[in-house]
C-alpha positions as CSV (number, residue, x, y, z in Angstrom):
1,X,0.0,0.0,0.0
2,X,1.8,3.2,-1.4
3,X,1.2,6.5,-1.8
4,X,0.1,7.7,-5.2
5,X,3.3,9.6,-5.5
6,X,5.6,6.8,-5.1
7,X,3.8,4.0,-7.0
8,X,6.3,5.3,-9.9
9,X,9.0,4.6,-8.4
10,X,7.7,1.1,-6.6
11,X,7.1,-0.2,-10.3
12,X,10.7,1.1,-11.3
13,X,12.6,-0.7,-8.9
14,X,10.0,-3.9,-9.0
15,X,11.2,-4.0,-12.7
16,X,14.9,-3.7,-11.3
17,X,15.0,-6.1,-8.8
18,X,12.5,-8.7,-9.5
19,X,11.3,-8.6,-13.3
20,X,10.3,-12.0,-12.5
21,X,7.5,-10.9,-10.7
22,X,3.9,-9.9,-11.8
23,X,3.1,-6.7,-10.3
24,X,0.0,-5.4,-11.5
25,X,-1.3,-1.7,-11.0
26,X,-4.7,-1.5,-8.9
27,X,-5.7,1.9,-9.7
28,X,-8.3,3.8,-11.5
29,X,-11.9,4.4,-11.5
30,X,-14.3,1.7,-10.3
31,X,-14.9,0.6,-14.2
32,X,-11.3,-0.1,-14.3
33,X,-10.7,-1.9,-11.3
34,X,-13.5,-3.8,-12.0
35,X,-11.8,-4.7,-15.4
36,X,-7.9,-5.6,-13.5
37,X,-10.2,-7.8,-11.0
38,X,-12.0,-9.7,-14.4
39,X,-8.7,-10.3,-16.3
40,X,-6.0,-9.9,-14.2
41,X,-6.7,-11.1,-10.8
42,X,-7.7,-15.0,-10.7
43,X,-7.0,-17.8,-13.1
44,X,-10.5,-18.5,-13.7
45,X,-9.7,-22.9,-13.6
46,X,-7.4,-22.8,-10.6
47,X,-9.4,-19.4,-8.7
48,X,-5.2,-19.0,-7.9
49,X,-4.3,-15.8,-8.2
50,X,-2.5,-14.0,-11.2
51,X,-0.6,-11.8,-9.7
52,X,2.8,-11.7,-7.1
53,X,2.5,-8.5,-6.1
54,X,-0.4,-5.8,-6.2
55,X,0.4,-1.9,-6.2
56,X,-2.5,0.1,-4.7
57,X,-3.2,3.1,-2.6
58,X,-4.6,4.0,0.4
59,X,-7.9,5.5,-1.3
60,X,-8.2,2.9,-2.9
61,X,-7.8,0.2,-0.2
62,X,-10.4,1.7,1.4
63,X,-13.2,1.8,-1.7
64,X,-12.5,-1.4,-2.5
65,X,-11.4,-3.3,1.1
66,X,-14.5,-5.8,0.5
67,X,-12.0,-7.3,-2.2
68,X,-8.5,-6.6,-1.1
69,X,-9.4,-7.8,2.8
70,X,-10.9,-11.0,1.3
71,X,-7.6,-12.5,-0.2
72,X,-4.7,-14.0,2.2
73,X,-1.9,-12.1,1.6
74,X,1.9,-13.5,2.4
75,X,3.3,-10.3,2.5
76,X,1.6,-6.4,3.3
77,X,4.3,-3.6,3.0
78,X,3.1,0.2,3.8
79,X,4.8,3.0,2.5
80,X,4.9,6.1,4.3
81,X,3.4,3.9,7.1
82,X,2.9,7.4,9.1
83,X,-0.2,7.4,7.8
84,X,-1.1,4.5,10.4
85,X,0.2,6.5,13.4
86,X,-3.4,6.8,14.8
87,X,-4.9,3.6,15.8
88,X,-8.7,4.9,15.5
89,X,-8.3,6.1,12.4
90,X,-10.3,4.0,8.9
91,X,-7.3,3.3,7.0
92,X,-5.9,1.7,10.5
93,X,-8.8,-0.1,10.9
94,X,-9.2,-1.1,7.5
95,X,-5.6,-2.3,6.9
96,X,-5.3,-4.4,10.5
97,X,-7.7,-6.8,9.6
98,X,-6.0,-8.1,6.6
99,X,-5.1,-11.7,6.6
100,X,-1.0,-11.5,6.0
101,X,1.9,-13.8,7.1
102,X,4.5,-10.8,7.2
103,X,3.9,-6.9,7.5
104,X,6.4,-4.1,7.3
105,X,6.5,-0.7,7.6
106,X,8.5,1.9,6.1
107,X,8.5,5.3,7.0
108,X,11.0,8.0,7.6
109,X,9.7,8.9,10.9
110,X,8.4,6.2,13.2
111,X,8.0,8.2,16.2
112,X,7.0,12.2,15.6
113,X,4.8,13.1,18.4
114,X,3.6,10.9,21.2
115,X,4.6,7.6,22.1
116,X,0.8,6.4,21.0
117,X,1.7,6.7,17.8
118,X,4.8,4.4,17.7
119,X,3.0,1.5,19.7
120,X,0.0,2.1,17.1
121,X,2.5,1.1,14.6
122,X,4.0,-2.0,16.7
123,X,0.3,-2.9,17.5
124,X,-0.2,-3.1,13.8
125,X,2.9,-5.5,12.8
126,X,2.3,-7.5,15.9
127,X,-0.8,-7.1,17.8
128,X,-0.4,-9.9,20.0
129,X,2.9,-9.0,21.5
130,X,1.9,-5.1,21.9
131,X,-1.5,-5.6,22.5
132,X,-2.0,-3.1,25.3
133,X,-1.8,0.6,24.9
134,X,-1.7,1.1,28.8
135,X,0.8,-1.4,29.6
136,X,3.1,0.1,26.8
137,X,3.3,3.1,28.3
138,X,3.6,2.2,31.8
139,X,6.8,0.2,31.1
140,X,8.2,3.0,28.1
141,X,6.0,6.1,29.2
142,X,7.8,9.3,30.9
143,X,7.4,8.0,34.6
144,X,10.0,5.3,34.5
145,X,13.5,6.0,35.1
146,X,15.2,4.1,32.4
147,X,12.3,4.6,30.0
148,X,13.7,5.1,26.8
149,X,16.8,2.7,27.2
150,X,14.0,0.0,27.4
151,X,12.0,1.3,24.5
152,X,14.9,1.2,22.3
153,X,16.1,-2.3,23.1
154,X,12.5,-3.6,22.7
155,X,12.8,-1.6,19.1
156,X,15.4,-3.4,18.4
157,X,14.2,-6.5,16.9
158,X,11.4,-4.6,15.0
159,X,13.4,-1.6,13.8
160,X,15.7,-1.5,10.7
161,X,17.3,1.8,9.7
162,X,19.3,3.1,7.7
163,X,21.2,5.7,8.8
164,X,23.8,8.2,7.3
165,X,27.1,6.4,8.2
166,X,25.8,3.0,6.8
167,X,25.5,4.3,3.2
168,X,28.0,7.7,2.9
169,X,30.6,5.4,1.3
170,X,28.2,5.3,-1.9
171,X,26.8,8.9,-1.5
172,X,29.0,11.6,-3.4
173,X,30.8,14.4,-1.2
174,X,28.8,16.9,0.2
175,X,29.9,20.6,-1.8
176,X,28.2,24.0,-0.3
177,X,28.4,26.7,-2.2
178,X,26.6,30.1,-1.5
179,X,26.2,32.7,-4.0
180,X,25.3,36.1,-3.3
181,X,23.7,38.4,-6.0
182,X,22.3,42.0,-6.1
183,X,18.7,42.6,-5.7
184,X,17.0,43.7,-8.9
185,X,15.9,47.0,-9.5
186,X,12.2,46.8,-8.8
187,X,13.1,44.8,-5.6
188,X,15.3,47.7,-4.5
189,X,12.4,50.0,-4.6
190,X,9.9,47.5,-3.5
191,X,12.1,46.9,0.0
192,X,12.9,50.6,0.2
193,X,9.2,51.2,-0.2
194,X,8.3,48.3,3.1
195,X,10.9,49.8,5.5
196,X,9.8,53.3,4.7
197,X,5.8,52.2,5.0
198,X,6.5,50.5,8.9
199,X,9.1,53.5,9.7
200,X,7.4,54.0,12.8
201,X,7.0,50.3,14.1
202,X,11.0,49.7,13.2
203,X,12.0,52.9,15.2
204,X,10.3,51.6,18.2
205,X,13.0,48.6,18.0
206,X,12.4,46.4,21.1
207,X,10.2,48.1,22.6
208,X,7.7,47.6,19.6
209,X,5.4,44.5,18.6
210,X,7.0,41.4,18.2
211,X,4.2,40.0,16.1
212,X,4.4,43.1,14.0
213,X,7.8,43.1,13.5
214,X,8.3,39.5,12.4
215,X,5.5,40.3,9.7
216,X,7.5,43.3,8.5
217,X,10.6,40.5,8.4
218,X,8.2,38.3,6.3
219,X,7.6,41.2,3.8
220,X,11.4,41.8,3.7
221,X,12.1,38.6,2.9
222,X,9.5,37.9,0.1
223,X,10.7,40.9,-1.4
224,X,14.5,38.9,-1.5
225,X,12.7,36.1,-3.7
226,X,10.5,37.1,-6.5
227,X,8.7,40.5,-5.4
228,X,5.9,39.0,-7.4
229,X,5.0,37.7,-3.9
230,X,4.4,40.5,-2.5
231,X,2.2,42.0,-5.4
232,X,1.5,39.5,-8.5
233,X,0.7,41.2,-12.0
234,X,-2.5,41.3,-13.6
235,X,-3.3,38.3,-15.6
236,X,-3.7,40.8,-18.8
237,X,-0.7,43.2,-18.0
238,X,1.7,40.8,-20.5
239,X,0.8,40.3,-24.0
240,X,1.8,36.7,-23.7
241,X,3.1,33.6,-21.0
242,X,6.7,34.2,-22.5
243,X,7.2,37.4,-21.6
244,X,5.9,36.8,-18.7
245,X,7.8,34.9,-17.6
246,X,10.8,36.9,-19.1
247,X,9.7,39.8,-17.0
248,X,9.2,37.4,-13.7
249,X,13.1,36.5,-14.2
250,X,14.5,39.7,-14.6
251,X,12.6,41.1,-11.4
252,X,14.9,38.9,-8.9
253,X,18.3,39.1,-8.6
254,X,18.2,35.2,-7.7
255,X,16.0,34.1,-10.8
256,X,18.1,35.7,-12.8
257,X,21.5,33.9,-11.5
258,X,19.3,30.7,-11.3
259,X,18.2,30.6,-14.8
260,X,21.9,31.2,-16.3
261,X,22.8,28.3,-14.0
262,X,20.1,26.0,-15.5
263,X,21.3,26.7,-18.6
264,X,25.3,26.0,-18.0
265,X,24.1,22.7,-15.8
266,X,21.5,21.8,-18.9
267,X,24.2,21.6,-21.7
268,X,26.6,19.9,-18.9
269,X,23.9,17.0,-18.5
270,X,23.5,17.7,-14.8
271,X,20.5,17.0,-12.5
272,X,18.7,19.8,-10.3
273,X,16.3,19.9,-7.2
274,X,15.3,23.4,-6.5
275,X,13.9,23.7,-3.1
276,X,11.7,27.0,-2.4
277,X,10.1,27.8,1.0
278,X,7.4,30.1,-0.8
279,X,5.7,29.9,-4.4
């Protein structure tokens, strides 16, 4: 059970590592599932089925759980198994009544914000050994002494990661580089224009509103990325997308260094990921 954004990437490395291996696709509207359940789900002779692996989502585990919870699965593995932090939840209480021989988990943080949440997850790959809630937490919880040394020493059979140090000798040195360019024009005057505009609350320095000033920071700092943040053009103030998008470049100082580094790492055959914290 994936998440609709990694099902790509499950079927790429299904095809890598075990091309051997039916995997079939359960996605779609209820016309087509119907369809992948009538041709490619049972051998109609044996009633065995077709498949050795099935590739779904959580949406559609749940519309269609009459069907998936009926078969006897020998293996369940749940990506971004987060989602099953809360043990009331539908999906939760969907997903532990399967019939399965082996369940995993995989998920990049097992424990982010109560303890509930990782036993929810332990009561779901083993429900008999972590069957209470209360006695979990009595023996784990904040009140003991040596609390956390016993939780992670019970983790430890159940709890495989992979951390930094077991994989850096494949992972490429780490190179930061920081590059610092002028603001453009029109964010020159834009920024000019918000200090001058909340004069008054700056002056007052500490003494002022905190709330206030970290809003004036917030303004500042849009104005840093495209000022387009701050105050977007009218849909019909450019005769076309292009220039558009011409003019949105050459109103930051960063998007203009960005785009001639696209191009240079373009022709060079490189990769990018560009991170932004506001669009």
């Amino acid at each position: 059970r994936v998440p609709l954004s990694t099902l790509t990437s499950w079927q790429r490395e299904i095809q890598t590592w075990a091309p051997q291996m039916n995997a079939v696709v359960y996605l779609g509207d209820i016309t087509s599932r119907n369809m992948i359940r009538t041709h490619e789900w049972m051998h109609p002779q044996t009633k065995r089925l077709k498949f050795n692996i099935l590739l779904t989502t959580y949406e559609i585990l749940l519309k269609d759980k009459s069907f998936l919870g009926g078969l006897n699965w020998a293996f369940i593995g749940v990506d971004e198994a987060h989602r099953l932090k809360n043990d009331d939840s539908l999906l939760y209480k969907t997903l532990i009544d399967f019939k399965s021989n082996h369940r995993l988990l995989i998920t990049g943080t097992p424990l982010q914000n109560s303890l509930k949440e990782l036993w929810s997850l332990l009561h779901f790959i083993m429900p008999e050994k972590f069957s209470s809630w209360e006695d979990f937490e009595e023996e784990h919880g904040k009140g003991r002494e040596f609390g956390y040394a016993s939780l992670h020493k019970e983790l430890e059979p159940f709890l495989l990661r992979r951390v930094k140090k077991d994989v850096e000798k494949s992972l490429p040195a780490k190179v930061e580089q920081i590059l610092r360019m002028e603001m453009s024009a029109l964010q020159k005057q834009y920024y000019k224009w918000i200090l001058t505009r909340n004069y008054k609350a700056l002056s007052k320095g500490s003494k002022g509103s905190t709330s206030g000033f970290l809003n004036i920071m917030m303004e500042l700092k849009k104005c840093c990325n495209p000022w387009y943040l701050i105050k977007p053009p009218d849909d019909n103030e450019f005769y076309n997308k292009q220039e558009a998008l011409q003019h949105l470049i050459r109103s930051s100082g960063k998007l203009i260094l960005l785009d001639k580094l696209l191009i240079r790492l373009r022709e060079r055959g490189n990769r990018v990921l560009i991170f932004s914290q506001m669009v």
